[in-house]
N, C-alpha and C positions, 0 to 999 in steps of 0.2 A: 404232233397231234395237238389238235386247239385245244385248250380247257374250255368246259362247258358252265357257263356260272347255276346256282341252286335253283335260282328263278328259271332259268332255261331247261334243267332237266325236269323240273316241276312241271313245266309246260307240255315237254313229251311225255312224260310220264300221263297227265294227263291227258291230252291227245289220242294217246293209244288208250287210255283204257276208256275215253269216248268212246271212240268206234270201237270197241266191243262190247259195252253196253249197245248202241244199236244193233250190232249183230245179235248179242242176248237178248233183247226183246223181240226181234224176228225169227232166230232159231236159236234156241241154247243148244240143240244140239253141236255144232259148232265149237264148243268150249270146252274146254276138261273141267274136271268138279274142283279143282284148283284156282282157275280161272274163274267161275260162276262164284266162288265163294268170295275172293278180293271184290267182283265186281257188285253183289249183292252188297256188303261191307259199305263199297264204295259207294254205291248209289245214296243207301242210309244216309251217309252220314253228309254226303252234297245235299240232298233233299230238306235234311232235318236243319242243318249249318243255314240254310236259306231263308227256311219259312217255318221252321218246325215240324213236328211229327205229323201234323196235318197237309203238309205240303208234301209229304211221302205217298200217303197214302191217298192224295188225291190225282198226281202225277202216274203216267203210266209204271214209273216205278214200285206203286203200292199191289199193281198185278202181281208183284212176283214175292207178296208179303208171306208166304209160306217157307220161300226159298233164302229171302233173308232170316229168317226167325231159325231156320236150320243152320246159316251161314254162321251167328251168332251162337248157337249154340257149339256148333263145332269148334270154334275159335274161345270158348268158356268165358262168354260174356256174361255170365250170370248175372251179375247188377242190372243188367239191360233185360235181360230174357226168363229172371223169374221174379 
C-alpha cells in the first residue's frame, strides 16, 4: 500500500468534507447530527481563518448560524459561545 503524505490526506479530508457542506446547505437532511456538527465546526473556522467573523456570516455559511452556535456548544466551546 502507498503511503499517503499529511498534505495529501489534508486534501481528502478536505474534499470530502466539501462536498458535504454542499450537500448541508441543500439538505441537511442527508447528514447525521455528527456529521452536521464537524461540518458546522468546519465551516466556522474556514470562514473565520479567511475573512473573519464577518465573512461567516456573510457567506452562505452564516444561514446556518444557529446550527453552528449548537455545534459549539455541544463540543463545550465556551470561550467561543459564551
Amino acid at each position: 500500500m502507498d503511503q499517503i503524505t499529511q498534505i495529501e490526506a489534508e486534501r481528502i479530508v478536505r474534499n470530502f468534507l466539501e462536498s458535504r457542506i454542499y450537500r448541508f446547505e441543500r439538505n441537511a437532511a442527508f447528514l447525521s447530527e455528527t456529521e452536521k456538527t464537524i461540518l458546522c465546526i468546519y465551516e466556522l473556522e474556514l470562514q473565520v481563518t479567511k475573512g473573519g467573523i464577518e465573512q461567516f456570516f456573510i457567506n452562505p455559511s452564516g444561514d446556518h448560524w444557529r446550527e453552528t452556535l449548537a455545534a459549539l456548544r455541544k463540543i463545550q466551546a465556551t470561550r467561543i459561545t459564551d
